[in-house]
C-alpha positions in Angstrom: -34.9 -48.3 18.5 -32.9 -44.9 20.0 -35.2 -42.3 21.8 -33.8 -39.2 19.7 -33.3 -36.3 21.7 -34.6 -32.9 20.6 -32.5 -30.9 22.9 -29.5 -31.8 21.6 -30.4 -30.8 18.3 -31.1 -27.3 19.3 -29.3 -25.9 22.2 -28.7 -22.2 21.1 -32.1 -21.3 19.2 -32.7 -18.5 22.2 -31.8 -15.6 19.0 -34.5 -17.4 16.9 -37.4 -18.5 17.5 -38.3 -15.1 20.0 -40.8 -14.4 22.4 -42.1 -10.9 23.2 -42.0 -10.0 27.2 -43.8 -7.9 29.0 -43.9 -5.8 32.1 -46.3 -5.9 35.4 -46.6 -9.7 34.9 -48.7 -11.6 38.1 -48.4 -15.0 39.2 -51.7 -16.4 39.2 -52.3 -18.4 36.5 -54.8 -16.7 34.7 -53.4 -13.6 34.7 -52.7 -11.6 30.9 -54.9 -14.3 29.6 -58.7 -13.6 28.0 -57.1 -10.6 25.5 -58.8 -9.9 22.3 -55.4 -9.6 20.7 -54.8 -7.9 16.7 -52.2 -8.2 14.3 -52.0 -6.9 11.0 -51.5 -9.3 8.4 -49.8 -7.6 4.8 -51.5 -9.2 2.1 -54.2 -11.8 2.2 -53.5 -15.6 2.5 -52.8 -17.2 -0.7 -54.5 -20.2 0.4 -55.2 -21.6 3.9 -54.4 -25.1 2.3 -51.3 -25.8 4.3 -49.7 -28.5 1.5 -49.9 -25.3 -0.7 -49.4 -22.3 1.1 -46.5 -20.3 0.4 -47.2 -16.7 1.5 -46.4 -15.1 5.3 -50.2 -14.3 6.1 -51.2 -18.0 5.2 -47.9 -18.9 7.4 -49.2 -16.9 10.4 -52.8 -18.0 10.0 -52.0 -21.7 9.8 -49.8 -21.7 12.8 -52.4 -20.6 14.7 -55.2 -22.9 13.2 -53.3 -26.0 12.8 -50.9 -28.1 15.2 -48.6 -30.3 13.8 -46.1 -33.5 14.9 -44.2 -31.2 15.7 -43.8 -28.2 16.4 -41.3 -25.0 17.8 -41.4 -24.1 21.3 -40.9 -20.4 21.8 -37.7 -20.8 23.4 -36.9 -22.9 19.2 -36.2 -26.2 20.2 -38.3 -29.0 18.7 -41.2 -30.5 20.9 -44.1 -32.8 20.7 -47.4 -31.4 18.9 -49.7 -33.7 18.0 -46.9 -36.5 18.5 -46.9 -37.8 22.2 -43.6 -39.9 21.6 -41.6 -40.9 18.2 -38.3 -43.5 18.2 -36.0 -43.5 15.1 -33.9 -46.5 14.0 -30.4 -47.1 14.4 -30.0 -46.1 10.9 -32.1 -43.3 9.9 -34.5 -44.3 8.3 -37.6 -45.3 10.1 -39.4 -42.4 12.1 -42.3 -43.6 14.1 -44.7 -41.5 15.8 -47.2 -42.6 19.0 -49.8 -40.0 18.0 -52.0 -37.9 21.1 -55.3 -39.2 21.0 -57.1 -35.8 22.3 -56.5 -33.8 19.1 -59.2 -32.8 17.6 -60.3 -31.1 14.2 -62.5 -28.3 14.9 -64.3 -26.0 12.8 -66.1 -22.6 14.2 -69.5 -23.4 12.6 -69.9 -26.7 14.3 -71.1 -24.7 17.1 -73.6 -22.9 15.6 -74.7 -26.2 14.0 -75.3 -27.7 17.7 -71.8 -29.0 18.5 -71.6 -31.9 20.5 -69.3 -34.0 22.6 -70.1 -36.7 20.4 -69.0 -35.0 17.7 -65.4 -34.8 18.4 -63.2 -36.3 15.6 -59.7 -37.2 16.5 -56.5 -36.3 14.6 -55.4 -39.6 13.6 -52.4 -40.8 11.6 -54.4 -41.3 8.7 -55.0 -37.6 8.7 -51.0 -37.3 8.4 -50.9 -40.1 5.5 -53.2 -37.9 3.3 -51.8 -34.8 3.9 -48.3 -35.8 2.8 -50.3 -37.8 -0.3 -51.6 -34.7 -1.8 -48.2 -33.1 -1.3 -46.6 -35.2 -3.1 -49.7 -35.7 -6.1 -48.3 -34.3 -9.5 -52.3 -32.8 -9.6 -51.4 -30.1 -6.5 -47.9 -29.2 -8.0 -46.7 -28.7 -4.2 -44.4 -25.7 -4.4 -43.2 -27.0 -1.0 -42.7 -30.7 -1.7 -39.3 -31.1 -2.9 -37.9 -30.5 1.0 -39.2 -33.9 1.8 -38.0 -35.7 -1.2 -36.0 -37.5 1.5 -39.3 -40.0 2.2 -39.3 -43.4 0.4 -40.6 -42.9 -3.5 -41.7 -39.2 -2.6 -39.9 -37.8 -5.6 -41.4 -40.8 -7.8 -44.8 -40.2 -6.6 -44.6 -36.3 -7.4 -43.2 -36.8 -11.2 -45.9 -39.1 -11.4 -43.7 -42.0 -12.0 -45.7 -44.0 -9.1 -48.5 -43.7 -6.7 -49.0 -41.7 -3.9 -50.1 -44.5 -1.8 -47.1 -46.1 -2.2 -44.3 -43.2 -0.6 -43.5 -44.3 3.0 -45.7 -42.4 4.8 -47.9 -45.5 6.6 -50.6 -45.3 9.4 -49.6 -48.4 11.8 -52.8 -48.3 13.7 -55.1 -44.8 13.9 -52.3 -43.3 16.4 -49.3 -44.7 14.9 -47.8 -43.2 12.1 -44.3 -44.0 10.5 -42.6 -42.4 8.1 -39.6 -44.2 5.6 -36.6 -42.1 4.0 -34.6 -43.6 1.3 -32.0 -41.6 3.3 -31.2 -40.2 6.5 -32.2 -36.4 7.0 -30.2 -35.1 10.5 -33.5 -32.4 9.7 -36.2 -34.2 9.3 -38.1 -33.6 12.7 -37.6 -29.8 11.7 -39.2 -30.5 8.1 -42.2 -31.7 10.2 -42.5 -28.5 11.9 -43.2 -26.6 8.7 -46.6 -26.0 7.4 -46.3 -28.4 4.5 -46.1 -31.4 6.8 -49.2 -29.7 8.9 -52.4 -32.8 8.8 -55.5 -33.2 6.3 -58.5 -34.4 6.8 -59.6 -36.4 4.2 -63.4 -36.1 4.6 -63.4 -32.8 5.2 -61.1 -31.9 2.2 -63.4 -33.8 0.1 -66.7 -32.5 1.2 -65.0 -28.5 0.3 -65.4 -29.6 -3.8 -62.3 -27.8 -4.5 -62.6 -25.2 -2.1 -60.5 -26.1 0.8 -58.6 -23.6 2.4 -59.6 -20.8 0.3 -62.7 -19.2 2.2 -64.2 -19.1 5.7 -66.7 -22.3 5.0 -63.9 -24.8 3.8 -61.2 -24.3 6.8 -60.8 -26.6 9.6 -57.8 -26.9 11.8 -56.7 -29.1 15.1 -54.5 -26.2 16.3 -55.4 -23.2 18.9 -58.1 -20.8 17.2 -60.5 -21.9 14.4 -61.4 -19.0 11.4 -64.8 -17.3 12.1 -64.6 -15.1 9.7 -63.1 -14.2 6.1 -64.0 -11.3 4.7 -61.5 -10.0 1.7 -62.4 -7.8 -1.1 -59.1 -6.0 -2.6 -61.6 -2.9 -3.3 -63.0 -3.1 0.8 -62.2 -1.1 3.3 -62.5 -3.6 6.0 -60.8 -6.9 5.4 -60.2 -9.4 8.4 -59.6 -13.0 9.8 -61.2 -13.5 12.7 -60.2 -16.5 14.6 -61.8 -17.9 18.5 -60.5 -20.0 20.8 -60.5 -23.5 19.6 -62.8 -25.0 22.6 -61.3 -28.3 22.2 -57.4 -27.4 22.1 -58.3 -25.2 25.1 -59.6 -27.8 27.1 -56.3 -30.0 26.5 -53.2 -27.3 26.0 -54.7 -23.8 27.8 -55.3 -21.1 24.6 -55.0 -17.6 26.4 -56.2 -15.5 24.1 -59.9 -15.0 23.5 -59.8 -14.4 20.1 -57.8 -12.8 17.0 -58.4 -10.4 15.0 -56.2 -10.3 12.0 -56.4 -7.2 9.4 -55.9 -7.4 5.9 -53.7 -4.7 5.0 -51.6 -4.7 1.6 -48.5 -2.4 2.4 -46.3 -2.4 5.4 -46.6 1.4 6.1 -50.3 0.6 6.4 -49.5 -2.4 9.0 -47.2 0.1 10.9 -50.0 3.1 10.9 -52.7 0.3 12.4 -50.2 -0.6 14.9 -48.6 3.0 16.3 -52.5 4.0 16.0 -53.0 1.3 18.6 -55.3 -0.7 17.3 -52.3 -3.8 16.3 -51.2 -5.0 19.3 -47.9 -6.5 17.6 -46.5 -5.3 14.1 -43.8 -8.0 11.8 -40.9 -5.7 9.9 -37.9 -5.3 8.2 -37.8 -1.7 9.1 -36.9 -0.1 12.6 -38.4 3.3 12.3 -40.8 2.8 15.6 -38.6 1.5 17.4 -37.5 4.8 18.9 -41.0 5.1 21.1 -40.8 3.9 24.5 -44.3 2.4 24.7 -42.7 -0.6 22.6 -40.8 -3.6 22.9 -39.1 -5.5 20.0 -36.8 -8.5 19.5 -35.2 -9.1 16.3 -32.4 -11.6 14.4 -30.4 -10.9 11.3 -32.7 -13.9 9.4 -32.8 -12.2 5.8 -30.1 -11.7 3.3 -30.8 -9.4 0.9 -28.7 -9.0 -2.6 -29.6 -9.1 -6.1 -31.4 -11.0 -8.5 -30.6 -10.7 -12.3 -32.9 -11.0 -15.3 -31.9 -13.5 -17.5 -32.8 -11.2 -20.4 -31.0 -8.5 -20.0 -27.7 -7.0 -20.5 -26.7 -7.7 -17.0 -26.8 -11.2 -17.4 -23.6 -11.3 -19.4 -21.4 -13.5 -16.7 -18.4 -11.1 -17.1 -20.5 -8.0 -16.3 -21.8 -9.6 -13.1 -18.1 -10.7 -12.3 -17.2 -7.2 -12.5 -20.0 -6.1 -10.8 -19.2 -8.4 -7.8 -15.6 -7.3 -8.1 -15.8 -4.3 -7.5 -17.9 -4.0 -4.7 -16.2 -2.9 -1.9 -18.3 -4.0 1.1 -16.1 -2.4 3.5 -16.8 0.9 2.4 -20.3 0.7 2.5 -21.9 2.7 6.2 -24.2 1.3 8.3 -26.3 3.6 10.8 -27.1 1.7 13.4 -27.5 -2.3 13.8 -30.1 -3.0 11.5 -28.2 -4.4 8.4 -24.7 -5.0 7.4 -22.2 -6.0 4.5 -22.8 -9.1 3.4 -21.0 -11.6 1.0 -22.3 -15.0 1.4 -26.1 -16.6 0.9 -27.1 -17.4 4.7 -28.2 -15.1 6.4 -26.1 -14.7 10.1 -29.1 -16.2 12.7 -28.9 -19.7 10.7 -26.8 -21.9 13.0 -24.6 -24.6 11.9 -23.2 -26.2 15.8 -24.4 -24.1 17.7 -23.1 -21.5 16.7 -24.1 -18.6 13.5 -23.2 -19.8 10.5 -21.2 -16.8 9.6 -18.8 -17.5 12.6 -18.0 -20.9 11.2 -18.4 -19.8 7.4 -16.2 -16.5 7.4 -17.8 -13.4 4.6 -14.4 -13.1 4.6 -13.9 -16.3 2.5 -16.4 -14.7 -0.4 -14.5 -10.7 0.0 -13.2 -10.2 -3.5 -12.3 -6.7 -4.2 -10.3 -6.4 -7.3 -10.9 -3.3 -9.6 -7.9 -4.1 -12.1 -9.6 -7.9 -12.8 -13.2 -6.3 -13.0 -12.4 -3.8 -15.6 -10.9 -6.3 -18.1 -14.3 -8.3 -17.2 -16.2 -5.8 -18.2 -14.8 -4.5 -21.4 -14.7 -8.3 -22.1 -18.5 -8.8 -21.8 -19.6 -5.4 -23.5 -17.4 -6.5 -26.1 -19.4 -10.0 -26.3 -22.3 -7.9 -26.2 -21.1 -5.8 -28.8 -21.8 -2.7 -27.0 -19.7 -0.1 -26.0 -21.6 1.0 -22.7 -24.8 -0.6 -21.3 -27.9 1.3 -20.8 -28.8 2.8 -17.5 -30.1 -0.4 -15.5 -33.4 -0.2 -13.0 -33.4 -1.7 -9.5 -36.6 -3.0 -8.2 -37.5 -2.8 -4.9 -40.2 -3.8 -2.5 -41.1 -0.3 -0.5 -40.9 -0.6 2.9 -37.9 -3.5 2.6 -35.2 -1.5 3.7 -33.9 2.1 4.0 -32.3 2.3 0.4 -29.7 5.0 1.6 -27.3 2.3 2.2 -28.1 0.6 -1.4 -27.0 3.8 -3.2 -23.9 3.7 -1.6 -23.4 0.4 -3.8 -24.9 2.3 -6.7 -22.2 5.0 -6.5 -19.5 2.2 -6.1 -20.3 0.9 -9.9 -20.7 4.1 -11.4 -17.4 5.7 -10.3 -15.3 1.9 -10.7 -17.2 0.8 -14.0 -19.3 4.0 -15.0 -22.7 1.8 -14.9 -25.9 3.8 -14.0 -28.5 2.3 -11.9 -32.2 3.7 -10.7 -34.0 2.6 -7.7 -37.3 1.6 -9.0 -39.1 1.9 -5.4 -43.0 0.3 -6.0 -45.7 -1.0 -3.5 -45.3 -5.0 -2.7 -48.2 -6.0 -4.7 -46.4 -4.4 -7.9 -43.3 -5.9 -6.6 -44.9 -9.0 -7.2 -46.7 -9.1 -10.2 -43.0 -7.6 -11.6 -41.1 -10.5 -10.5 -43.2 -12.9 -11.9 -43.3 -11.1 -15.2 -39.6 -10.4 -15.0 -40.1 -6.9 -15.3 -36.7 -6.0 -14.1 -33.1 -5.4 -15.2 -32.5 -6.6 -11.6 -34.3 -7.0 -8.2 -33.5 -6.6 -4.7 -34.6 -9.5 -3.2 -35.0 -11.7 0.5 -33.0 -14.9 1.0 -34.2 -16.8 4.2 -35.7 -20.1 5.1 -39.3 -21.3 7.6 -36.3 -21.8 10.4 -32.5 -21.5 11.5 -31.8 -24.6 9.9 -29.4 -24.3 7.0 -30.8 -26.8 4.7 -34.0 -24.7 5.2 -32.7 -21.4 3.5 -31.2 -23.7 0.4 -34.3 -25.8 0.1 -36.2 -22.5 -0.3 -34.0 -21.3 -3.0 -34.3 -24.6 -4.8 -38.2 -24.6 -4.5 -38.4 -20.0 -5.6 -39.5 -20.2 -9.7 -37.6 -16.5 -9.3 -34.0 -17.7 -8.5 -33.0 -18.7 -11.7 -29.6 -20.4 -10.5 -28.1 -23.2 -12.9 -26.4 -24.9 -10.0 -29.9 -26.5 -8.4 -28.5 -30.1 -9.1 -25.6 -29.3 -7.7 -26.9 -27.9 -4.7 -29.4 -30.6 -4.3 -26.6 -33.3 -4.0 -25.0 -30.9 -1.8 -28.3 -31.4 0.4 -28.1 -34.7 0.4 -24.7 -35.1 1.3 -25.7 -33.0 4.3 -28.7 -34.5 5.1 -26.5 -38.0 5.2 -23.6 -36.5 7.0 -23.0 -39.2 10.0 -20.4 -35.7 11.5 -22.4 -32.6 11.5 -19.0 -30.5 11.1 -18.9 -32.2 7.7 -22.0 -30.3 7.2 -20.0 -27.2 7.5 -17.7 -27.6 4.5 -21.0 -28.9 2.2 -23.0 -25.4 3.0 -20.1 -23.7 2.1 -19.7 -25.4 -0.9 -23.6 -24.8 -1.8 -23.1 -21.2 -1.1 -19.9 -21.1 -3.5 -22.0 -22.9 -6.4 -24.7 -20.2 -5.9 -22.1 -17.0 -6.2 -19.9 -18.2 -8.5 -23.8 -19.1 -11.0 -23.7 -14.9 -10.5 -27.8 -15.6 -10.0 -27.7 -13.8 -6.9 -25.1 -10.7 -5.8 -25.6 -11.2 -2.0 -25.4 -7.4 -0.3 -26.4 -6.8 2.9 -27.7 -9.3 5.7 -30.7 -7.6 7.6 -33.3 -7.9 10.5 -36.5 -8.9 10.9 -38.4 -7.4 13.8 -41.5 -8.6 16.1 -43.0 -5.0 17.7 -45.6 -5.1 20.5 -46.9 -2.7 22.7 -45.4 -2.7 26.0 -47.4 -5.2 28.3 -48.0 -7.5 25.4 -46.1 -11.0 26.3 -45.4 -14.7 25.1 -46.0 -13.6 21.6 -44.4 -16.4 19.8 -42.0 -15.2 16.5 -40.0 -16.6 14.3 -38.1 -14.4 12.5 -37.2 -16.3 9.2 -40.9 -17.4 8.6 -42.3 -14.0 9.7 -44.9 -16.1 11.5 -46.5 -15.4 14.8 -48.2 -17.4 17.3 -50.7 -16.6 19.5 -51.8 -19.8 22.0 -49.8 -18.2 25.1 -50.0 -14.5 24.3 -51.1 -12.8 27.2 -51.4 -8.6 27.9 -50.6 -6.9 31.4 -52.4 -3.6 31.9 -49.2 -0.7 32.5 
């Protein structure tokens, strides 16, 4: 057995996985530490079930209420969690992990029950087995389960072709755990840092009657705080996770926050009022508009690409429309104020690395530039002839509010009215109608967010494979693709197979990639060790500490 070594998997994550800094910092040990810190959370947790959640607030809770194998320091490389050690064969496929034995499940209303030391329940591997059995049971659907189709009969199990019990997911002993690919994934320790591989307990989970994860009475976690409170009503005024200090993690791996406080809010421009009010000690965005105030700090990595998504039902859909479209795009035309967002051609977005070094240094936009006006003419007369009409009707563009400042999209807008005389209308609505409109494909198209829970490239396409709303005929293609990567003994080969995914995905026309933009942590100045990552939107609070200015 080889000792794999994280570091060299991860050497130039510094862009990625931030941390916010702070002024007047003091070396004694304590110091920053005992904050009631508050964050802002747009939209309420879809579940707090992590084998099902998909949505950012569920992200940002869990990572704060669960610890898992795994996990991303805030500098990104991979470290122990809940793991004290793992070894990996010779040949891939045979991870085993020595498990911690002082990590503990912990639930905020076993105090007020009389908590006791003797009440402590360890985190053991057969917590680890269960959690990766229900992710894999055809009755939970697990939107997130097809990233770790790499483990022994996992894809069997989840079509229903087999039993759960039998993927290779095995408990050793209670604090050895070994996992069984029927291939080798170069990512697999940075699947097990996602939510979807976080633990289960199966008692617990059982005694929740259907409930788990879905309300204040039916959480439990192992990780730094533990949910006090729930309180959600879409018609309230006041709606608000409360988390405390887990007393058990703390006592193990120092928590230095007192407690959370996380809003409920359902628009961005709400989350940024809370926060310039002062009342949000951090704020997550796409949009820089605060920026400008002194009394903040920010970091920030180009982590989303943003581009179009096409009904399948509509006009637009014709291939040689969206060929022409694409054609005559001229990204170089296009102005940028600032360094928020730029031109973009290909699917990942630049902060993915592939060696070390962003993606879009080793996979050139230039590669994807077409800009050929003659071509996308006879394409278009050729697919309004197919669609027997002799102009198209004005199309609408939905968008998220608060995504982006549009300026820059109607710059593109112009571009295909004066080169092929189509009309587009930005259909600007609030994020909870930008939702229900997806899902309904109540669009002639949508501007929409590639990105993936990490840097990893493999990440962004699994996403895309796992989104019901990217409606791409090339899935099976990019899934061997995957595999090919995963299996790559070079990782340059992996190079020339991501490219290759992203050329199935443009050339399908599902997607018309436009701009590649950033995603921003904000905190108030003195706020520090605020752990972001900027793909998953998720924020971690364990080390956060505040120094008075």
């Amino acid at each position: 057995m080889r000792k794999q070594n994280v570091l060299s998997l991860l050497t130039a994550t510094l862009l990625l996985m931030l941390c916010c800094t702070g002024c007047g910092k003091s070396d004694h040990p304590n110091a920053g530490s005992g904050h009631s810190f508050s964050y802002t959370l747009i939209g309420n947790p879809d579940t707090l079930d992590p084998q099902l959640a998909q949505n950012a607030s569920a992200k940002t809770v869990l990572a704060n209420l669960f610890e898992g194998l795994m996990v991303l320091a805030p500098d990104g490389s991979i470290q122990n969690g809940v793991a004290e050690s793992y070894t990996v064969s010779e040949d891939g496929l045979h991870y085993v992990f020595h498990l911690r034995d002082n990590s503990y499940w912990y639930n905020a209303f076993q105090d007020e029950k009389g908590f006791q030391e003797a009440d402590k329940i360890s985190v053991t591997a057969d917590d680890f087995v269960f959690a990766f059995q229900r992710l894999f049971d055809p009755v939970y659907a697990s939107p997130l389960r097809e990233a770790f189709y790499c483990i022994q009969y996992a894809k069997y199990a989840a079509d229903g072709w087999t039993s759960t019990r039998k993927i290779g997911v095995t408990a050793n002993s209670p604090y050895e755990l070994e996992f069984t690919l029927d291939y080798p994934n170069d990512g697999f320790l940075m699947l097990l840092t996602t939510t979807a591989a976080l633990p289960c307990n199966q008692a617990y989970f059982e005694s929740t009657k259907g409930r788990y994860g879905l309300d204040e009475n039916s959480v439990i976690g192992n990780g730094s705080f533990s949910v006090k409170r729930w309180l959600y009503d879409p018609y309230g005024q006041y709606n608000v996770i409360q988390m405390i200090r887990n007393p058990l993690n703390h006592a193990v791996h120092k928590v230095s926050p007192a407690d959370l406080n996380l809003y409920i809010e359902e628009t961005d421009s709400e989350a940024a009022r809370i926060f310039t009010d002062g009342s949000a000690d951090c704020y997550v965005t796409t949009r820089n508009t605060v920026l400008q105030s002194a009394d903040y700090t920010a970091q920030s990595a180009y982590s989303l690409t943003l581009g179009l998504l096409v009904n399948p039902e509509t006009q637009y859909a014709e291939p040689n429309i969206l060929s022409a479209m694409n054609l005559t795009l001229d990204r170089s035309k296009l102005h940028f104020s600032g360094d928020d967002i730029m031109a973009a051609s290909g699917i990942l977005p630049p902060a993915v690395t592939l060696l070390n070094k962003s993606c879009r240094e080793l996979i050139a936009d230039s590669a994807y530039q077409k800009y050929d006006p003659a071509e996308a003419d006879r394409l278009y007369q050729k697919g309004l002839r197919k669609l027997k009409l002799s102009e198209p009707n004005e199309g609408r563009i939905l968008c998220c509010a608060g995504m982006m400042d549009y300026t820059v999209l109607r710059q593109a807008l112009d571009e295909w009215t004066s080169e092929l005389d189509i009309h587009f209308a930005i259909d600007e609505v609030p994020e909870q109608e930008y939702e229900e409109r997806l899902a309904q494909t109540d669009y002639d198209l949508a501007l929409y967010a590639v990105t993936g829970p990490n840097w990893d490239a493999s990440s962004v396409f699994s996403q895309i494979l796992a989104d019901e709303h990217f409606r791409c005929t090339q899935k099976d293609t990019i899934r061997t693709l995957l595999e090919q990567a995963a299996a790559a003994e070079n990782r340059t080969d992996c190079v020339e197979i991501y490219r290759k995914a992203e050329q199935a995905i443009l050339e399908d026309h599902c997607f018309i990639p436009l701009f590649y933009k950033q995603r921003y942590l904000i905190c108030k100045k003195g706020v520090a060790d605020v752990a972001f990552n900027p793909f998953s939107g998720q924020v971690q609070f364990a080390d956060a500490k505040y120094f008075e200015q």
